[in-house]
C-alpha positions in Angstrom: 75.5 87.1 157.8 74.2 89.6 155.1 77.0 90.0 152.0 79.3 92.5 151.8 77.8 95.9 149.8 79.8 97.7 147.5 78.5 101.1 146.2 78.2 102.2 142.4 78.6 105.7 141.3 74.9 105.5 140.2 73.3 104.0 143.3 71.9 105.3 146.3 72.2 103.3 149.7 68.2 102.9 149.8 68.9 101.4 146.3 71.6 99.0 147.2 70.0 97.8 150.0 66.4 97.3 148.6 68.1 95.0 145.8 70.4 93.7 148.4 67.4 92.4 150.4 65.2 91.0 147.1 68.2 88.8 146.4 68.5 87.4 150.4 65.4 87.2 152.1 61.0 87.1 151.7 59.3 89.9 150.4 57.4 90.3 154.1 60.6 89.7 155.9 62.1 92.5 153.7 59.1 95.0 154.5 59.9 94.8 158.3 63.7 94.6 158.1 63.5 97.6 155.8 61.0 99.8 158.5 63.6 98.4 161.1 66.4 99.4 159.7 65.2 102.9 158.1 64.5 103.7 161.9 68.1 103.0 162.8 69.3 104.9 160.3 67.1 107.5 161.3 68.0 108.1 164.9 69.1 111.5 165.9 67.2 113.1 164.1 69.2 114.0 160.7 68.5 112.6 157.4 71.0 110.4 155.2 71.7 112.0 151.7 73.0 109.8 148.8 76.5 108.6 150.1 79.7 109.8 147.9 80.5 107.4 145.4 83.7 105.6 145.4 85.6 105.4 142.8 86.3 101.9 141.4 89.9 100.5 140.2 91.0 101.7 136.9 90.1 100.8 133.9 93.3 99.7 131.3 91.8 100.4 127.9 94.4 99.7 126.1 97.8 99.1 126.4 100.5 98.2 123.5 103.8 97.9 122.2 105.5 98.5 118.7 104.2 94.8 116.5 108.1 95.1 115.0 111.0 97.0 116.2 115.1 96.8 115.0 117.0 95.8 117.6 118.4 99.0 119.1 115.8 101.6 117.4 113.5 103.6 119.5 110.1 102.9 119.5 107.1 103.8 121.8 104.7 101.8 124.7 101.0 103.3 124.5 97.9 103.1 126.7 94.7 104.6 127.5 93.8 104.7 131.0 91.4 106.0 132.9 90.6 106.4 136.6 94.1 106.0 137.8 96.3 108.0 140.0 99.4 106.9 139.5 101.3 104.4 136.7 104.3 102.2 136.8 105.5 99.4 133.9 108.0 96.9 135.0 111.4 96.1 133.3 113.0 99.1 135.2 111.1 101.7 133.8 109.1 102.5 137.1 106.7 104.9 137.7 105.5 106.8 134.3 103.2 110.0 133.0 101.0 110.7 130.2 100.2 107.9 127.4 103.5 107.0 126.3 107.0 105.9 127.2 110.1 105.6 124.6 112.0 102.1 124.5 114.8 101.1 122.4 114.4 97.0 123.0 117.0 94.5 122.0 115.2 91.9 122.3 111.5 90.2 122.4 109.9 92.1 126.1 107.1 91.6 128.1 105.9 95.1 130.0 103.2 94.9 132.3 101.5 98.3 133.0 100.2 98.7 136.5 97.5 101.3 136.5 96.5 102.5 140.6 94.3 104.3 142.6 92.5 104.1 146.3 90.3 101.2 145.0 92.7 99.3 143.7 95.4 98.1 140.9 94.7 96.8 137.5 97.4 95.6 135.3 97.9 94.9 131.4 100.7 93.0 129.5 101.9 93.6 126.1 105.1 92.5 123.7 107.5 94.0 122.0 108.9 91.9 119.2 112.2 92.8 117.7 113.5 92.0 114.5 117.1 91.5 114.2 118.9 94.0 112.2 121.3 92.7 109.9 124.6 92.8 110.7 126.9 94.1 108.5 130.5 96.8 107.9 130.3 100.4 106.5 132.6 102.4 104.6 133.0 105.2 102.2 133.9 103.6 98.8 134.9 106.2 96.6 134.2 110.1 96.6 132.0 111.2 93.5 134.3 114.4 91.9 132.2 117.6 91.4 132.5 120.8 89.0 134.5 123.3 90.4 133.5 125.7 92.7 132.4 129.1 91.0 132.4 132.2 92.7 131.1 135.5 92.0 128.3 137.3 91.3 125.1 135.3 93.4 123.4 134.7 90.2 126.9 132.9 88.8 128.2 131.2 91.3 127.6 127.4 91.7 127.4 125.5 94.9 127.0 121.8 95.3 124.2 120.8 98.0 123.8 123.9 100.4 123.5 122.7 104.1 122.9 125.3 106.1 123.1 129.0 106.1 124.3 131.8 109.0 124.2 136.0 109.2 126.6 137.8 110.8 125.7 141.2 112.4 127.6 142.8 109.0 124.8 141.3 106.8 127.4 138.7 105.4 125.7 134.9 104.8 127.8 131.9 105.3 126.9 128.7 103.5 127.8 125.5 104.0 128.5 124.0 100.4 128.7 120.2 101.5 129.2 118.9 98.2 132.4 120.9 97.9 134.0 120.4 101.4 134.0 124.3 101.5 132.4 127.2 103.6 131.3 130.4 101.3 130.3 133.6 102.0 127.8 136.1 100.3 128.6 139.9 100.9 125.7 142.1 101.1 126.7 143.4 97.6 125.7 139.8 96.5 129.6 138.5 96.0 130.3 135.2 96.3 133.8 133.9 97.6 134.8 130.8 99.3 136.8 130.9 103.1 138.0 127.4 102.8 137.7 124.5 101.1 139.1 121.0 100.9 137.8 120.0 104.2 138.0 116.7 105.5 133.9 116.1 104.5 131.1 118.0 104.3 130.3 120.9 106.4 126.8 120.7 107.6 125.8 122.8 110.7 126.9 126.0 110.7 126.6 129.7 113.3 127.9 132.9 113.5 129.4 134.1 117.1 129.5 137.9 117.7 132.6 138.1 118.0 132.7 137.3 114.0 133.9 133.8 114.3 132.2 130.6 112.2 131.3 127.5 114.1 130.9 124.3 112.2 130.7 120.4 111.9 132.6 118.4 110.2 131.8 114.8 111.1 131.7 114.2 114.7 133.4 117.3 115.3 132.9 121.0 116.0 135.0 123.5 114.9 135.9 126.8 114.8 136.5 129.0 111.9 138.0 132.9 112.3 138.0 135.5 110.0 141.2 135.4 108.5 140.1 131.7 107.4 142.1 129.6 110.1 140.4 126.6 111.0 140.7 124.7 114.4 139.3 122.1 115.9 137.4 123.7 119.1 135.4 120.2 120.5 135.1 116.5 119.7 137.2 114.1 116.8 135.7 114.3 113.6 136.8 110.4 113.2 135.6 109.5 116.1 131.5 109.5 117.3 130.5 108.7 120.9 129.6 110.8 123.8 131.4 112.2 126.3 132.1 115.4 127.8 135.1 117.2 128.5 137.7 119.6 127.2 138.5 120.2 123.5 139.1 116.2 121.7 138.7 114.1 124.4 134.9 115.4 124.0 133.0 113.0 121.6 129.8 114.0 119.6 127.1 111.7 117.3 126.2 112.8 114.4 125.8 116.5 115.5 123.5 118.0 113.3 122.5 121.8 114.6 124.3 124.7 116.5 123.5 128.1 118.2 125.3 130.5 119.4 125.0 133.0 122.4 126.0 136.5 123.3 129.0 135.2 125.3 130.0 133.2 122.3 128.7 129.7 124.2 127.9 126.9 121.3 125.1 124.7 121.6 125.2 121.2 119.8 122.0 119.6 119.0 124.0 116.4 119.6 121.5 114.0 117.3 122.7 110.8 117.8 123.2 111.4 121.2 119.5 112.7 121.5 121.4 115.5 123.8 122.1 118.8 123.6 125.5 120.0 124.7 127.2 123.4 125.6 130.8 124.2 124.5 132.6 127.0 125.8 134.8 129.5 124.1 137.8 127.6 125.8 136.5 124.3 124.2 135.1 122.7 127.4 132.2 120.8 126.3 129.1 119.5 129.0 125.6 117.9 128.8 123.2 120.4 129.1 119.7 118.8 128.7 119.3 114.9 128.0 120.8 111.7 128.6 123.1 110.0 125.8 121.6 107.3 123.8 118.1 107.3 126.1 115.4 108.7 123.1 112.0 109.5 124.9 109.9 112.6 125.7 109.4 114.5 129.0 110.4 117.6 130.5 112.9 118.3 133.4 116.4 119.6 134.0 119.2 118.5 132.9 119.3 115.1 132.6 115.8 113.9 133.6 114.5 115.9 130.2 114.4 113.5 127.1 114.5 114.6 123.5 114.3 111.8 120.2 116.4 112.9 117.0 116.3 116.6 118.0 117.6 118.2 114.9 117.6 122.2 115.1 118.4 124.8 118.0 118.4 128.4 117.7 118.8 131.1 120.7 115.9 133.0 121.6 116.1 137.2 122.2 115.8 136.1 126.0 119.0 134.3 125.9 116.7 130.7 125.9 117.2 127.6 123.8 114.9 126.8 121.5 115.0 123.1 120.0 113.3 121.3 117.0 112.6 118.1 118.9 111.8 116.3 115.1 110.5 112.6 117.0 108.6 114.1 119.2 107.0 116.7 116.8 107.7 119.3 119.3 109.6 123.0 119.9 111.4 122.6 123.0 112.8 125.6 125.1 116.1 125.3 127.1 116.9 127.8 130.1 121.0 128.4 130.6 120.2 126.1 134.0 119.1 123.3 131.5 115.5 123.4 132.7 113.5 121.8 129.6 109.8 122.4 128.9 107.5 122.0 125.8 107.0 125.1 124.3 104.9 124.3 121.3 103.6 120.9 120.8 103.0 120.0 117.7 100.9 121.7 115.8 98.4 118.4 113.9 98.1 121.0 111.0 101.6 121.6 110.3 102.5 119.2 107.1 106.1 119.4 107.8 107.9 116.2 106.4 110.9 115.2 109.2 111.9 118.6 109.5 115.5 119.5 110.2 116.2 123.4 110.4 115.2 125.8 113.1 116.0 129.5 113.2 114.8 132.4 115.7 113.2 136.0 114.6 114.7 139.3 116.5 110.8 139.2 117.7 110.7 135.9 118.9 108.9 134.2 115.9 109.8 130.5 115.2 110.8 129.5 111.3 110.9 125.7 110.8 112.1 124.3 107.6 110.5 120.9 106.0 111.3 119.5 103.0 109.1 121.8 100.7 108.0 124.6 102.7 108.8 127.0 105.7 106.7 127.2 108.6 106.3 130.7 111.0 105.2 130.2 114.8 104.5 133.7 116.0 105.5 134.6 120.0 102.1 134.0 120.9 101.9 130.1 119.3 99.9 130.8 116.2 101.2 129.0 112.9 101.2 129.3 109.5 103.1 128.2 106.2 105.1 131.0 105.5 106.1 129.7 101.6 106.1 126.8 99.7 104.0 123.7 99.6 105.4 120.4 101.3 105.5 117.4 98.9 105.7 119.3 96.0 110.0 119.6 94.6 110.9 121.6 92.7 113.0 125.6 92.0 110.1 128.1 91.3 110.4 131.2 93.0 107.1 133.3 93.6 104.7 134.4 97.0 103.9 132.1 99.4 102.5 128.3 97.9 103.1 129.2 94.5 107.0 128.8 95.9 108.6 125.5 95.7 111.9 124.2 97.4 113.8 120.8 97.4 115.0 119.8 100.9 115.3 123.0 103.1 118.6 121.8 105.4 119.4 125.1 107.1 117.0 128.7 107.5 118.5 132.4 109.2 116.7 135.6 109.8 118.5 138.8 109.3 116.8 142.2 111.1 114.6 142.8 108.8 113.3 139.4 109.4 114.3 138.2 106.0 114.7 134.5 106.0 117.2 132.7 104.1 117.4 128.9 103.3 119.4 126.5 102.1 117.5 124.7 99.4 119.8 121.8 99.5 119.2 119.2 96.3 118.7 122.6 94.4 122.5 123.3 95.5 121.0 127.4 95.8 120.2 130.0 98.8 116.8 131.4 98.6 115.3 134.3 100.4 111.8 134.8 101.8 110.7 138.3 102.8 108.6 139.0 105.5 105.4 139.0 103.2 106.3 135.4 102.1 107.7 136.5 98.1 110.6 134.0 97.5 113.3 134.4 95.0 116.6 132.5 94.5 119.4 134.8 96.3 122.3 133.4 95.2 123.5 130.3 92.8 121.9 128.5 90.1 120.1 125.0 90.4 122.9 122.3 89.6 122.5 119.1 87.3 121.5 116.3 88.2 118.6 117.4 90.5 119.2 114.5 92.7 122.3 112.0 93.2 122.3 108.8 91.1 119.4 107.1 91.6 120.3 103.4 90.2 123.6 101.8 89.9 124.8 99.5 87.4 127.8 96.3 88.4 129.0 94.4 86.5 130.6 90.7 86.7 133.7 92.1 88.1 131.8 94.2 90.6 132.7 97.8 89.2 130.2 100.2 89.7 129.3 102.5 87.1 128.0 106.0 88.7 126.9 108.9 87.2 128.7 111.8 88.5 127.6 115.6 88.5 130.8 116.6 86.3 129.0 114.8 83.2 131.1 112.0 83.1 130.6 108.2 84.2 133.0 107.1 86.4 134.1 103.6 86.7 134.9 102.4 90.6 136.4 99.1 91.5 135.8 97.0 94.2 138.8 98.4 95.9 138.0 102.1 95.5 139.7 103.2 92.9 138.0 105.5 90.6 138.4 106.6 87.0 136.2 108.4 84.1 134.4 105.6 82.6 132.9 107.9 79.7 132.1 111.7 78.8 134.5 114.6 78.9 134.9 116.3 83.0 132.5 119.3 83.0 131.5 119.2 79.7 128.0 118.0 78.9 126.1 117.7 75.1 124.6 114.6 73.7 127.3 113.3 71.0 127.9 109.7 71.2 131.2 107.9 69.7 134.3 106.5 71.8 133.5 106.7 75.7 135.7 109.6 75.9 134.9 111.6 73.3 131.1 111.3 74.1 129.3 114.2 75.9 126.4 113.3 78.4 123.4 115.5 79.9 122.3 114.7 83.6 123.0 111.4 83.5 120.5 110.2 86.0 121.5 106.2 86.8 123.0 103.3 85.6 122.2 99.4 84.3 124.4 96.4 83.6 123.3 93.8 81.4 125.3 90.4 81.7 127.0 91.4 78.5 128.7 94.2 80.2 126.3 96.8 78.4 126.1 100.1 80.3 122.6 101.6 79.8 122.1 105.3 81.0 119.6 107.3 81.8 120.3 111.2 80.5 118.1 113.2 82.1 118.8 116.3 80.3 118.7 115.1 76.6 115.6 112.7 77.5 117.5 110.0 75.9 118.1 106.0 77.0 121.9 105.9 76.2 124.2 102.6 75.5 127.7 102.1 76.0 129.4 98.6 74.2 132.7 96.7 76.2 134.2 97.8 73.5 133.7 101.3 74.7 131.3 103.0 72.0 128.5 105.1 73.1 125.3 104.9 71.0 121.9 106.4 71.8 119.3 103.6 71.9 115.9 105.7 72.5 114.5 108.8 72.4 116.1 112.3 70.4 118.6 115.0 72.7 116.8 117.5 73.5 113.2 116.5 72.1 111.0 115.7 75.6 108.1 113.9 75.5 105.5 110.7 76.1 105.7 109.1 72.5 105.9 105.0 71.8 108.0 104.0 69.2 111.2 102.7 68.0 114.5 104.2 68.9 114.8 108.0 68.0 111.0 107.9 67.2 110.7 107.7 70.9 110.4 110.5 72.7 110.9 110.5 77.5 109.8 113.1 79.5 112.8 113.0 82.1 114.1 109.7 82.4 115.9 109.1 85.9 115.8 105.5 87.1 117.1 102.8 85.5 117.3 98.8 85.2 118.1 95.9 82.8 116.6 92.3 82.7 117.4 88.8 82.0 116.5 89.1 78.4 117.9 92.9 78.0 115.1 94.7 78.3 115.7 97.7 80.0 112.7 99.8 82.7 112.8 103.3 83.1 111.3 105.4 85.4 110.2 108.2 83.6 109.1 111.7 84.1 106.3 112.1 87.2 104.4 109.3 86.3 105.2 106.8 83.6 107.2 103.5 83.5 108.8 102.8 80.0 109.9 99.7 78.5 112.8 99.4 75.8 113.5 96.5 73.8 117.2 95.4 73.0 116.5 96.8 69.3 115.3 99.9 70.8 111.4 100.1 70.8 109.5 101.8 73.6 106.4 101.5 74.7 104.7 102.5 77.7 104.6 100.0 80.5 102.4 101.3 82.8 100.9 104.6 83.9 99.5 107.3 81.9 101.8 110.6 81.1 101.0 113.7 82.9 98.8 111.4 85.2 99.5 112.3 88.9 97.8 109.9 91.8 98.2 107.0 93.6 96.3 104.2 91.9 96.3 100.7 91.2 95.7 98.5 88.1 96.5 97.6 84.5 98.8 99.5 82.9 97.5 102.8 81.5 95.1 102.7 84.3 97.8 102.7 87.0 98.9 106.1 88.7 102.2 107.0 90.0 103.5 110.4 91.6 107.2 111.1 90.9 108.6 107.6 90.6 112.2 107.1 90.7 114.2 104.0 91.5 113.4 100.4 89.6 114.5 97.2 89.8 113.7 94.1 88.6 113.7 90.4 89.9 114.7 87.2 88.2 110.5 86.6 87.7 110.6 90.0 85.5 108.4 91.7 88.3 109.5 95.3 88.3 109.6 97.6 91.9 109.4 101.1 92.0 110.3 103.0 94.4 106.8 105.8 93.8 108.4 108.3 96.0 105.9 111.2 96.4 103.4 108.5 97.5 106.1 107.2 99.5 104.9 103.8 98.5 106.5 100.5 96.7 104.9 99.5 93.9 105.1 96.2 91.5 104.5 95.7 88.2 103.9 92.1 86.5 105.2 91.7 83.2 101.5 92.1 82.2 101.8 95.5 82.9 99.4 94.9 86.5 100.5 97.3 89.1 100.0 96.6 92.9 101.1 98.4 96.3 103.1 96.4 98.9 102.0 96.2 102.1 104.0 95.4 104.7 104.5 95.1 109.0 106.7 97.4 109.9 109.9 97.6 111.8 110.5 100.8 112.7 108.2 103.8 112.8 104.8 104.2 110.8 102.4 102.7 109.5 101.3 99.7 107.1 100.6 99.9 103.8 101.3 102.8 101.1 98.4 104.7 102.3 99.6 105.4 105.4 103.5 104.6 105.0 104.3 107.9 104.8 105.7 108.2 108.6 108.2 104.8 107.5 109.2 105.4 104.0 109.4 109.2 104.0 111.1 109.8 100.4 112.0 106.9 98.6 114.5 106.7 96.0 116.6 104.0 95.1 116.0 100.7 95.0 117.0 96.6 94.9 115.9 93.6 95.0 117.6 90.3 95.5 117.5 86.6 94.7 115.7 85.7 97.5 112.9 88.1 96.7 113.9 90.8 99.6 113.7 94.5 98.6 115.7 96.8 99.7 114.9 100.7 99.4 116.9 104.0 100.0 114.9 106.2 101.9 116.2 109.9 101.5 114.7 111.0 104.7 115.0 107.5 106.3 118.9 107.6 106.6 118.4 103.7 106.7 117.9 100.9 103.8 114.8 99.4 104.6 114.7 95.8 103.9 110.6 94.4 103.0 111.0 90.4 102.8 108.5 88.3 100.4 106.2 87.8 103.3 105.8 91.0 103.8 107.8 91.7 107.2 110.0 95.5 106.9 112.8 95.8 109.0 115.7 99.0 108.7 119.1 97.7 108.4 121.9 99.2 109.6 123.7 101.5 107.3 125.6 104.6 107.8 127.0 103.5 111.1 131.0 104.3 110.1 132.9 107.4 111.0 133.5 108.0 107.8 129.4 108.1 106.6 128.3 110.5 109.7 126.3 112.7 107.6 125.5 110.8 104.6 122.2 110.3 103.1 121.7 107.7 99.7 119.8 108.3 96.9 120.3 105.1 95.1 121.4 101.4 95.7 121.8 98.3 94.3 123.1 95.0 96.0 125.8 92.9 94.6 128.1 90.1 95.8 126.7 90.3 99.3 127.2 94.1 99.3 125.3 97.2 98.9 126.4 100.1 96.9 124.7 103.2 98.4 125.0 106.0 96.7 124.4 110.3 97.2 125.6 112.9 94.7 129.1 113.3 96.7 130.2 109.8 97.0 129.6 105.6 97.3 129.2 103.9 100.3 130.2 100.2 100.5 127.5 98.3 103.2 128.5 94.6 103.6 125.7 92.2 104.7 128.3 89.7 106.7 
């Protein structure tokens, strides 16, 4: 009996035979088989073409799972297949599409990926190992007091972190000012006045209905705000996160972060922690309209069967449609009123958007998304372009196009004219981008500090010292209780003298020596200040109001913008300071530059002048003397010896990204504050990553869970510091307590 014959693509059957027959019988036996059998072949007359090829099985050519994921986080399977005709993966996933499916694992998982077609099955394994988060409580501390709200004229009045912005049809513009729990508006005569304020927290989302009427939310809630000012509850508890639909409270919402409003005064909810999006009716009736509750992923469908991962914005279309900024899947999503969900733009690879979060429709159909530093316009017809600003470059500069820079856009509206308006949040100001992309500062003026405290000083006693944006230094005790530590409420200067008599700029962060020394950081009068137990504030380095790189002892010294701050063993203190130094200062005061080079942007490694930072801010220090910095434009970690030798850490991640500072951008998005305790773990505050995340000595990163209270639905840290088991996380409205056990 001859063998069995399989066909190649690239064979003929005269091929496959002729090497068929050299491998089984004589060379003369094979001459008159081969005549015999080409005469078979040949009867009737017609001649035998190449036969079609079959196709073989398919070919896996990869298929993999995240190396580290938190236990609960999403995170995506990938492969590259080809030849197939249909793909399944195990663990009750079933059959699949495309080259990746979203999983939120909870513990270590096998999938095996069966890849099929007429020929056959081949199949691939891979593991998904999860890290454990760690476990811990959540609650809000102590809320940080503010200056009081101005109103006005738009050039006077003052707001306190602007997150988001509506029109109404009159050509008023609503803001909501999160800092000061209050809703204002901006008359087209450029008058500022406040609705309401005193909320329970910060406003965030906010629309306009036609009918005149201001939709909101204020935690896990949505409500409804008339004209008159009267403010109800129309959906949801804001105490109370979860998801569930239904009439009016017994509706639950997570973190709901963007809303839209139609002509029949509808709201949509881009329910974020849901990964939903849900309608709400005028009567309060609220119902899932496109995805499933706590199921992250990516694919289109109705209702349901569609998948979305930390949608953030949603605006309404001229049609009537939905349009969604699905953020984790770097895509614009388009909703029909039956819930039928398809990809209207993917995501353009150009776009250098960092974790956008605002999304706002033109009268002509034209997309604007906001990033963190710049405003992007998709056109009707899917052409892009960056309509102002530069992303990764902070700053309050008005001007055309890239010459413009922003600080966090967190909410964007179009009037008729096609005007766009933003709220430039850490800048605490609306700004306004014509049509031709020339961007000036509508209304407010940019608020000190820039950012919320950045490090934290304890003590012994575990009080918190915390720079507030009222000038003062307030003093908050383990059990919440807040006073003014030093500095006069809402007067600032640079006199020292008894804590409250002294006057303070920006005061940026905070140190604790284990003498009870308070060091500050003023950011304003580029000065290192010192504050005794006995309550007497001194200035230890630099002179108020004198900016610059100089060495040298005390008031000799000069800082170009000192902002983070920490305090060693030996009282040393490390400040980060300007864009791209690290400073040293002795206990007696002298200062000398510990690594970097002043006015030296990059990303570099080395020995100290050699080294290059871009915009560092938070520093700590461990019991070794190694100093961490939290290098947040390179969105890196860096560490310095106390040789002055700076190095990158690299780390496997946990959630999200990539390895390494290089190409850590996706994990650590903005750093900013940062920790580091006994056990040699650090611990950063990610602005963007709305999760500490925890790098261990041997180089493992995992997120851990913060922000997971009621109470801390909306907040995002900008510094931390660990004590006693707990972490201190703090944002320019307020301290959150995170306890490890």
């Amino acid at each position: 009996m001859l063998p069995s014959i399989t066909l190649h693509p690239d064979h003929t059957l005269a091929g496959t035979l002729r090497d068929l027959f050299r491998r089984t019988v004589p060379t003369a036996a094979f001459l008159a088989s081969a005549v015999f059998m080409a005469s078979g072949f040949a009867c009737g007359g017609r001649h035998l073409g190449p036969s079609p090829a079959q196709p073989p099985a398919p070919i896996i050519v990869s298929f993999t799972a995240p190396s580290y994921v938190t236990s609960g986080q999403s995170d995506s399977l990938q492969w590259n297949v080809s030849g197939a005709t249909s793909l399944s993966i195990d663990n009750g996933i079933g059959t699949v599409t495309g080259n990746l499916y979203w999983i939120r694992p909870t513990s270590n998982t096998t999938y095996t990926l069966s890849a099929s077609n007429s020929n056959g099955t081949t199949t691939a394994t891979c593991t998904a190992t999860v890290y454990a988060s760690t476990a811990g409580n959540t609650s809000m501390l102590a809320n940080i007091p503010f200056s009081p709200i101005v109103d006005g004229p738009r050039a006077d009045a003052r707001f306190n972190y602007t997150a988001g912005v509506a029109m109404d049809p009159s050509g008023n513009l609503y803001v909501s000012d999160y800092g000061n729990l209050a809703i204002r508006r901006i008359s087209p005569e450029g008058m500022v006045t406040t609705l309401i304020s005193g909320l329970p927290s910060g406003p965030w989302a906010i629309a306009t209905g036609p009918s005149g009427n201001l939709y909101l939310t204020i935690g896990a809630s949505i409500c409804k705000l008339i004209p008159d000012g009267s403010l109800t509850t129309l959906a949801g508890s804001a105490s109370q996160a979860g998801s569930a639909d239904g009439p009016g409270s017994s509706a639950l919402f997570s973190s709901p972060r963007g809303l839209a409003v139609d002509a029949s005064e509808n709201v949509y909810v881009v329910d974020s922690g849901n990964d939903t999006i849900r309608q709400v009716t005028p009567q309060g009736v609220v119902s899932t309209l496109a995805g499933s509750a706590g199921k992250a992923g990516y694919a289109d469908g109705t209702g349901s069967a569609a998948l979305f991962n930390q949608p953030q914005g949603i605006a309404v279309g001229p049609s009537g449609n939905l349009f969604v900024l699905d953020t984790g899947n770097r895509a614009i999503r388009t909703i029909t009123l039956q819930g039928v969900v398809t990809t209207q733009v993917p995501w353009p690879l150009w776009i250098p958007l960092w974790s956008p979060v605002s999304l706002a429709a033109g009268f002509d159909g034209s997309l604007f998304l906001g990033g963190s530093n710049s405003i992007v316009k998709i056109t009707p017809g899917g052409t892009g372009s960056t309509l102002a600003g530069t992303e990764g470059q902070f700053g309050l500069v008005d001007g055309p196009g890239s010459s413009a820079k922003f600080s966090n856009i967190s909410g964007l509206a179009v009037d008729a004219s096609g005007n766009v308006y933003a709220a430039d949040y850490q800048n605490s100001v609306i700004r306004m981008v014509t049509p031709e992309a020339v961007v000036t500062t509508l209304a407010g003026r940019q608020t000190s500090p820039y950012f919320g405290p950045v490090n934290l000083g304890v003590d012994s006693f575990g009080n918190v010292f915390v720079p507030a944006t009222n000038n003062t230094i307030l003093k908050i005790t383990p059990a919440g209780s807040v006073t003014t530590f030093a500095g006069i409420p809402n007067q600032s200067g640079s006199l020292d003298g008894p804590v409250l008599q002294a006057l303070f700029g920006a005061a940026m962060s905070t140190a604790v020596d284990g003498t009870g020394i308070v060091y500050v950081a003023d950011l304003s009068n580029a000065t290192i200040r010192k504050i005794t137990p006995d309550g007497q504030v001194t200035t230890l380095a630099g002179m108020a109001g004198q900016n610059g790189s100089q060495d040298g002892l005390g008031p000799q010294a000069r800082f170009d913008g000192p902002l983070g701050i920490t305090v060693d063993g030996q009282g040393n203190v490390y400040v980060t300071d300007g864009s791209s130094t690290i400073r040293k200062v002795t206990p007696d005061g002298n200062v000398t530059t510990l690594a970097g080079t002043p006015g030296q942007y990059g990303f570099k490694d080395g020995n100290g002048a050699a080294a290059r930072f871009n915009n560092p801010d938070g520093i700590a220090v461990d019991l070794s003397g190694n100093i961490f910095v939290a290098d947040c434009s390179n969105a890196a970690i860096r560490k310095i010896t106390p040789a002055g030798e700076v190095t990158t850490l690299t780390f496997s991640l946990g959630f999200l990204g990539s390895a390494g500072a290089a190409t850590a951008g996706p994990l650590l998005y903005y750093p900013t504050g940062i920790t580091v305790d006994g056990n040699g773990n650090v611990y950063v505050e990610d602005w963007y990553g709305y999760n500490i995340l925890q790098i261990s000595p041997a180089g493992i990163a995992s997120r851990v869970p913060c922000f997971n209270s009621i109470d801390t639905l909306n907040f995002r840290g900008t510094g931390i510091v660990l004590w006693g088991g707990n972490f201190y996380v703090a944002s320019p409205w307020g301290v959150e307590m995170d306890s490890l056990y």
